[in-house]
C-alpha positions as CSV (number, residue, x, y, z in Angstrom):
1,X,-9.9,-7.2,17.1
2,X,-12.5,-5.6,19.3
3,X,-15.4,-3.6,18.2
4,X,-17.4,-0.5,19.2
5,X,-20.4,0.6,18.1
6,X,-20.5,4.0,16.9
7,X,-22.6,6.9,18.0
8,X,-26.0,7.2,15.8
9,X,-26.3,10.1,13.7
10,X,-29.4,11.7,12.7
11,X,-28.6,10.6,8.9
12,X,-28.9,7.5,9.6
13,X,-25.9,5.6,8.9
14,X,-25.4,2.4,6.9
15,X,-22.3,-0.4,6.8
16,X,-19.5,-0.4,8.9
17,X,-16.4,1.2,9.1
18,X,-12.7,0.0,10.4
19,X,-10.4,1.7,12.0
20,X,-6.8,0.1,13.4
21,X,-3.1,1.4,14.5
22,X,0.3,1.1,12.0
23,X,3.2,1.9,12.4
24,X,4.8,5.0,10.6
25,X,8.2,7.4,10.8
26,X,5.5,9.5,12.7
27,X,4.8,6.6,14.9
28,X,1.7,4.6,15.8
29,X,-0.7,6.5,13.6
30,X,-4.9,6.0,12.9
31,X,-5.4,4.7,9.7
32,X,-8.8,2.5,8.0
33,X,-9.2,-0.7,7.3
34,X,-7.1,-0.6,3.7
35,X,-4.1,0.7,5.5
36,X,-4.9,4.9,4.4
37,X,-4.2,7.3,7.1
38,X,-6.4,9.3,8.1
39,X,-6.5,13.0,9.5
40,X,-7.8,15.7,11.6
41,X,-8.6,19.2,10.7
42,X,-7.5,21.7,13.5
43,X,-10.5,24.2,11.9
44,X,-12.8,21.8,13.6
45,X,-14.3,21.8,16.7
46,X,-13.8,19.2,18.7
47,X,-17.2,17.3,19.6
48,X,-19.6,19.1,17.7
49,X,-21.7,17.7,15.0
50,X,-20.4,19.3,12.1
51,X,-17.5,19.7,10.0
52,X,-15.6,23.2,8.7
53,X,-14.3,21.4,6.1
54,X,-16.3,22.7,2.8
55,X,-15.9,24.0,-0.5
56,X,-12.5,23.5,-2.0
57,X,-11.5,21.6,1.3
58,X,-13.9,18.7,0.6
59,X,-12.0,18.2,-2.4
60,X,-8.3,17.9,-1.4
61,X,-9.9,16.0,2.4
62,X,-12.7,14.0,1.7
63,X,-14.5,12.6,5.1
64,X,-14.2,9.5,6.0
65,X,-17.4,7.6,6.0
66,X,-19.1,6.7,9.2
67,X,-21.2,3.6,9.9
68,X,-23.6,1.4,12.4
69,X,-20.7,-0.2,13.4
70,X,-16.9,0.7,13.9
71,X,-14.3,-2.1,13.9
72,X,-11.1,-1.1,15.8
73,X,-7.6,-2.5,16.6
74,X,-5.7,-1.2,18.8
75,X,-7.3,2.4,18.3
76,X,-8.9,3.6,22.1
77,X,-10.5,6.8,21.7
78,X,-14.4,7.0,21.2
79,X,-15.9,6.6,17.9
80,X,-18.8,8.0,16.6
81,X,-20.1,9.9,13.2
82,X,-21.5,13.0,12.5
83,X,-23.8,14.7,9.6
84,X,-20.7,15.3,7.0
85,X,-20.8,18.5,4.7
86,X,-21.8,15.9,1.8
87,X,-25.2,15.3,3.8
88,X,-22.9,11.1,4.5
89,X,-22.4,9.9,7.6
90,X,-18.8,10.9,8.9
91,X,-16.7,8.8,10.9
92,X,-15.2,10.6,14.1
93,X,-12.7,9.7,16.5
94,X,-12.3,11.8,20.0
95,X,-14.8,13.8,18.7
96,X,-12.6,14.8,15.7
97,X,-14.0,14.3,12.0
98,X,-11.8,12.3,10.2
99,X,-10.7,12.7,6.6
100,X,-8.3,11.5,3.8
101,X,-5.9,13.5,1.5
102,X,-6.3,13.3,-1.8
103,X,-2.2,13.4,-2.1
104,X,-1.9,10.0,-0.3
105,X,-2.0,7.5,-3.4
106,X,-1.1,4.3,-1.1
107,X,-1.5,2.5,2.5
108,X,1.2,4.2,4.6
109,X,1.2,7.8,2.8
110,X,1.4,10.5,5.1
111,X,1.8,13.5,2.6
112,X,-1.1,15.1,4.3
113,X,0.9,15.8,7.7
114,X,1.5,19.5,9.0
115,X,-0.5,20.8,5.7
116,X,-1.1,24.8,6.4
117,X,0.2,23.8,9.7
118,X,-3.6,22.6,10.3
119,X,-4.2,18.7,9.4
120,X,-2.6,16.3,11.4
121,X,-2.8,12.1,11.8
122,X,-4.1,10.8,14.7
123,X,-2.8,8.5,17.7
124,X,-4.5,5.5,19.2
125,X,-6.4,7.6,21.3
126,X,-7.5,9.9,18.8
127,X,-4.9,13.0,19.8
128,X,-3.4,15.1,16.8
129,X,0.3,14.1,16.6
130,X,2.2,17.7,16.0
């Protein structure tokens, strides 16, 4: 495993947060450290410091939390975190917040994929997979 420290965001983040690669009928997909997939929200803009996911959204694609430090395997695009709509630290990968879906009950779950044609896993580098 190598690590990478993450970006610092003006909330000032706390802990760490993991990242690595698994395999899936999607392919090599992002998940966390527990094996949940995580996502990325095509309402978002790339590389800025906030997310568009609010309201309702936060419910059904809660952020992923960010950290001091982000453990990856086999994951290559940048980390960082941004200021999340809860006021948390929000992990980011390529400059894309990253969330969950509340649908995905265990490691491996996908049922967030292609949702509204608009939330999409993630590849090693941190690319939407379409």
């Amino acid at each position: 495993m190598s690590s990478a420290p993450a970006e610092s965001s003006p909330s000032g983040d706390m802990g760490a947060a993991s990242l690595a690669l698994a395999d899936s009928s999607l392919g090599k997909i992002v998940v966390d450290g527990k094996g949940m997939t995580v996502y990325q929200f095509d309402k978002d803009t790339q590389g800025a410091d906030s997310s568009a996911c609010t309201g309702p959204c936060e419910d059904q694609w809660p952020a992923v939390p960010g950290g001091t430090d982000v453990t990856v395997d086999g994951v290559t695009g940048k980390t960082g975190t941004i200021t999340g709509v809860n006021g948390e630290s929000q992990l980011t990968l390529d400059g894309w917040p990253l969330y969950y879906f509340a649908g995905d009950k265990k490691a491996g779950d996908t049922a967030g994929q292609g949702v509204k044609d608009v939330w999409w896993v993630l590849d090693a580098a941190g690319t939407p997979i379409k």
